[in-house]
TORMIDREN-180374 format. One record per atom (N, C-alpha, C): residue number from 1; chain; x, y, z. Coordinates in pm, 1 decimal, always signed. Layout:
[site NUM, "A", [X, Y, Z]]
...
! end
This chain:
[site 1, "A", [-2311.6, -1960.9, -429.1]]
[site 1, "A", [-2232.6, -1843.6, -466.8]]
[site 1, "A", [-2087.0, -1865.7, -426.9]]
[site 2, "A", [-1982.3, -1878.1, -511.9]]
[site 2, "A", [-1816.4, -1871.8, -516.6]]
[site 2, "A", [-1794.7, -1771.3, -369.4]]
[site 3, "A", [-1675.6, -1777.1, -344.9]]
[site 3, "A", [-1658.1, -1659.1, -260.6]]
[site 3, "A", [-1550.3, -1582.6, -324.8]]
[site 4, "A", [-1527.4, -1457.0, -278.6]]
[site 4, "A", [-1453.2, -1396.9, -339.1]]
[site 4, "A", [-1302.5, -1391.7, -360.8]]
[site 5, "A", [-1236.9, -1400.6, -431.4]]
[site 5, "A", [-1089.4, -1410.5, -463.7]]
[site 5, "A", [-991.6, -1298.0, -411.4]]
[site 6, "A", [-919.2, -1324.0, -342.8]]
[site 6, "A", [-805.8, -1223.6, -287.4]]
[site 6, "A", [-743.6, -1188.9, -408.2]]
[site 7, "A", [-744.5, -1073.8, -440.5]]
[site 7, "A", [-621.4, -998.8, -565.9]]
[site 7, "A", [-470.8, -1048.1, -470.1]]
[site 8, "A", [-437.3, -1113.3, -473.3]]
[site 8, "A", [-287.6, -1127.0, -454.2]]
[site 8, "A", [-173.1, -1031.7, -418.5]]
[site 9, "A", [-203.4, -998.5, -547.3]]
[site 9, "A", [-75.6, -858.6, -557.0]]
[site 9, "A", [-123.4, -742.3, -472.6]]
[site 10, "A", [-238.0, -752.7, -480.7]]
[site 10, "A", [-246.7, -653.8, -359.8]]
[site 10, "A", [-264.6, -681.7, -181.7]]
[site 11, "A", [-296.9, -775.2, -193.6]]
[site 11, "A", [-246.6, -847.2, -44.2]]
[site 11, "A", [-99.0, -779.6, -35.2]]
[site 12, "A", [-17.7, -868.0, -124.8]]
[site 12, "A", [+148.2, -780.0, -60.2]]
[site 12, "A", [+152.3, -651.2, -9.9]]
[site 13, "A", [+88.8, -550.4, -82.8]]
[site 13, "A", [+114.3, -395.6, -72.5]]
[site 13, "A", [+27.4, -382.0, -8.3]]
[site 14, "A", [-54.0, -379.7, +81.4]]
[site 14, "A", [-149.3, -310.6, +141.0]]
[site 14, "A", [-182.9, -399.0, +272.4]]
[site 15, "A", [-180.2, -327.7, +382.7]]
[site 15, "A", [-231.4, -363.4, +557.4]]
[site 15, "A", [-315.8, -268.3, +573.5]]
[site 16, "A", [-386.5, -334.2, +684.4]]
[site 16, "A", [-470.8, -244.6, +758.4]]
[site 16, "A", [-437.8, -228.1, +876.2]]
[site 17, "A", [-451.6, -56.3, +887.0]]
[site 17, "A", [-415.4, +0.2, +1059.4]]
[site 17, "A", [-504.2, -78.5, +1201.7]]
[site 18, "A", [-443.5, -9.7, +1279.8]]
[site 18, "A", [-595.9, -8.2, +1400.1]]
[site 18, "A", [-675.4, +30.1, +1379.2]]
[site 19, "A", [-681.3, +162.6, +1377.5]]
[site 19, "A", [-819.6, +252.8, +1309.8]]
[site 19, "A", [-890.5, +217.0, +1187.3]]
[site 20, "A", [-808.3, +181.1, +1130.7]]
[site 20, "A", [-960.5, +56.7, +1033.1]]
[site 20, "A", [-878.1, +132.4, +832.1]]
[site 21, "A", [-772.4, +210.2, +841.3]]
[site 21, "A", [-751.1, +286.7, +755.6]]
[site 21, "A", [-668.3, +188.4, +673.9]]
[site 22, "A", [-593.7, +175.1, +517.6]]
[site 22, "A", [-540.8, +161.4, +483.0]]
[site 22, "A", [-373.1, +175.1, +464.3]]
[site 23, "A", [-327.3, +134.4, +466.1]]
[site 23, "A", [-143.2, +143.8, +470.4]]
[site 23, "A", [-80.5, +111.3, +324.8]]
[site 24, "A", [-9.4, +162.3, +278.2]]
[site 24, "A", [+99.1, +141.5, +203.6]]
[site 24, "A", [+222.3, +189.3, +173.9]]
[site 25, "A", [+296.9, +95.3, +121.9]]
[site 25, "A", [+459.3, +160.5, +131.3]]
[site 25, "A", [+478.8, +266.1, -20.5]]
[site 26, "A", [+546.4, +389.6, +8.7]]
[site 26, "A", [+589.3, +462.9, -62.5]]
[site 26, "A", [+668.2, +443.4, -191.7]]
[site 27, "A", [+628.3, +487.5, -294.6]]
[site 27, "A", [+742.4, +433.5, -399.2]]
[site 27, "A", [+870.1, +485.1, -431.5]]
[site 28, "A", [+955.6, +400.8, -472.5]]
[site 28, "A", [+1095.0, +459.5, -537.1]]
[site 28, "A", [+1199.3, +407.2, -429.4]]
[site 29, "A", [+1176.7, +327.6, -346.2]]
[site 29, "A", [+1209.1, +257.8, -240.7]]
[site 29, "A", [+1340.2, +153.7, -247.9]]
[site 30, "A", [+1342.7, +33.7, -368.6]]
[site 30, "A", [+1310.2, -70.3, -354.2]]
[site 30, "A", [+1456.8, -107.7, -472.8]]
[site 31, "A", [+1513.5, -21.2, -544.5]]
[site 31, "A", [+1657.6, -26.6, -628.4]]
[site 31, "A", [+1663.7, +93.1, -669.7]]
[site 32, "A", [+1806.3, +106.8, -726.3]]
[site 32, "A", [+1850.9, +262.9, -858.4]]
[site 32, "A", [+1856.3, +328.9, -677.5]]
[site 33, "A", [+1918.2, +308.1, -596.8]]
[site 33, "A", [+1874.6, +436.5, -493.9]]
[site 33, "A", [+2008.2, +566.7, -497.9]]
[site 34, "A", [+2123.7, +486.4, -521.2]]
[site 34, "A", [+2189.7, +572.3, -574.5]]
[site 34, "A", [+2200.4, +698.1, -664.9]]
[site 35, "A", [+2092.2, +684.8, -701.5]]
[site 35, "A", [+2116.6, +823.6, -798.6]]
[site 35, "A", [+2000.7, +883.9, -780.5]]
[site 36, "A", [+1925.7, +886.9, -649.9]]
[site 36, "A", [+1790.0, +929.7, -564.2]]
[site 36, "A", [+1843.3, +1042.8, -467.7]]
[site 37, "A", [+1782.9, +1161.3, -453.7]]
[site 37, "A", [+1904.7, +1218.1, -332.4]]
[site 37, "A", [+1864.5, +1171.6, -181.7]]
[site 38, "A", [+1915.1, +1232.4, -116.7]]
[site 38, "A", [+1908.3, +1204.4, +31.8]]
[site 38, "A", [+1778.9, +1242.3, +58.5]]
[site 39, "A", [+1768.7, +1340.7, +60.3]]
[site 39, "A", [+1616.3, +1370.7, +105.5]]
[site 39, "A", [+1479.6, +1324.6, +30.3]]
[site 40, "A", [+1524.1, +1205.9, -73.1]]
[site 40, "A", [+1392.7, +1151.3, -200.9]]
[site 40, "A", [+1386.8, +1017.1, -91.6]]
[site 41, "A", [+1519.5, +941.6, -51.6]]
[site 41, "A", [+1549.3, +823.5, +4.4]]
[site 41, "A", [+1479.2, +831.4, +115.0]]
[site 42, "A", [+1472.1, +896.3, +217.5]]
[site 42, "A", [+1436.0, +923.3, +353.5]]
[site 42, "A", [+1269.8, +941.2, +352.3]]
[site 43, "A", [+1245.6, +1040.4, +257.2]]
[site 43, "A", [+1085.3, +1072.0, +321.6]]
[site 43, "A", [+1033.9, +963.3, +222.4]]
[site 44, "A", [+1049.7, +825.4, +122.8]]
[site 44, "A", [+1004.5, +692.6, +82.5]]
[site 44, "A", [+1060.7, +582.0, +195.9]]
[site 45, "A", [+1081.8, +652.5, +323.9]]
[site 45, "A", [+1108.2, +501.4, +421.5]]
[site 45, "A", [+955.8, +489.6, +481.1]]
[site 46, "A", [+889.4, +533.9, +506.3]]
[site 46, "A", [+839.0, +511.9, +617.7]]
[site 46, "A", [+669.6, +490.6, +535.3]]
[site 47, "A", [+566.4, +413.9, +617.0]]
[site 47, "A", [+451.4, +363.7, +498.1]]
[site 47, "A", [+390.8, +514.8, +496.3]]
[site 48, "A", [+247.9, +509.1, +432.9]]
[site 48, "A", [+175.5, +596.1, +437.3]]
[site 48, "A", [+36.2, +526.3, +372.8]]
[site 49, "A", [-118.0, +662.6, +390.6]]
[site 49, "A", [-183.3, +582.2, +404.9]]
[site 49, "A", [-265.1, +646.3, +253.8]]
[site 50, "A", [-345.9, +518.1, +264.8]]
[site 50, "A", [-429.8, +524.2, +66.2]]
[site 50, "A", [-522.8, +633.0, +106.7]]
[site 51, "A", [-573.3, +720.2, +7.6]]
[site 51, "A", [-639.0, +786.5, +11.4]]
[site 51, "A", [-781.8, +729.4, -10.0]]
[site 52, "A", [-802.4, +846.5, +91.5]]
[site 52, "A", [-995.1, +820.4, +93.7]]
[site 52, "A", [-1074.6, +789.2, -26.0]]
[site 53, "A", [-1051.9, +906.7, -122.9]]
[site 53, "A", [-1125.3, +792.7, -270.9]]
[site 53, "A", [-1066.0, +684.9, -304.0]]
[site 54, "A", [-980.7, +642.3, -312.2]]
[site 54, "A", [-889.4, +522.2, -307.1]]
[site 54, "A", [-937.0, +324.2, -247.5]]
[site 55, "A", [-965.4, +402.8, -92.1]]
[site 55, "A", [-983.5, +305.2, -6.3]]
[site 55, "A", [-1079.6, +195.9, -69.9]]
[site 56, "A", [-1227.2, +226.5, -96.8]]
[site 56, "A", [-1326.5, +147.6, -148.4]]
[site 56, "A", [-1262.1, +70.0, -232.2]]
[site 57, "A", [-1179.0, +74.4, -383.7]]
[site 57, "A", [-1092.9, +9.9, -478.4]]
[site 57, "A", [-1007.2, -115.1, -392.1]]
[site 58, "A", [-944.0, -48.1, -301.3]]
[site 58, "A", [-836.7, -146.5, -248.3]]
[site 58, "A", [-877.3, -238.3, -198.1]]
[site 59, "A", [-1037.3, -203.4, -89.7]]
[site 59, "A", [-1108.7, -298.7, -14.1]]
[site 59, "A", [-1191.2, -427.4, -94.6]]
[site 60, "A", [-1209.0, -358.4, -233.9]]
[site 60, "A", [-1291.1, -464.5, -315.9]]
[site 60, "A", [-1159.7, -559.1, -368.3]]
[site 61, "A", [-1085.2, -496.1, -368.9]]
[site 61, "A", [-952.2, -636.5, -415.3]]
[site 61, "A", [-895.9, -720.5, -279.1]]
[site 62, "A", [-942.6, -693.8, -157.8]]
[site 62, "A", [-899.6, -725.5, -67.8]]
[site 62, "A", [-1016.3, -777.8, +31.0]]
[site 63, "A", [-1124.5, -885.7, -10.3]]
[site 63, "A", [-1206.6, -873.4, +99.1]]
[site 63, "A", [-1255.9, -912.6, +230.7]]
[site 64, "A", [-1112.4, -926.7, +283.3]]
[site 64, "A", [-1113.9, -927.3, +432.7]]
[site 64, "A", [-1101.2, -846.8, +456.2]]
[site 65, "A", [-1078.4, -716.2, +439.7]]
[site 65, "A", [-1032.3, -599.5, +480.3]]
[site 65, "A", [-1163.5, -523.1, +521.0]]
! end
């Protein structure tokens, strides 16, 4: 039996916490920020985490996780 293939692209975007939860960075981050207001810029700094129906999806593209 093969072993399973890391999705790549999702390696980049996605860590795992201590607690065993998922992480990812916020969008709208990343260019164009200029014409984003202050308060769109600020609360997309900081990561946040995948949602619970979510998690299972991310873990099957990721399976070290």
């Amino acid at each position: 039996m093969p072993k399973m293939k890391t999705n790549r692209a999702a390696a980049k975007r996605f860590k795992k916490t201590g607690s065993g939860k998922i992480r990812r960075p916020k969008e709208g981050g990343q260019h164009l920020l200029m014409g984003k207001s202050r308060k769109r810029r600020r609360r997309s700094r900081d990561n946040d985490i995948v949602h619970p129906a979510m998690e299972n999806r991310v873990k099957l593209m990721l399976p070290y996780l």
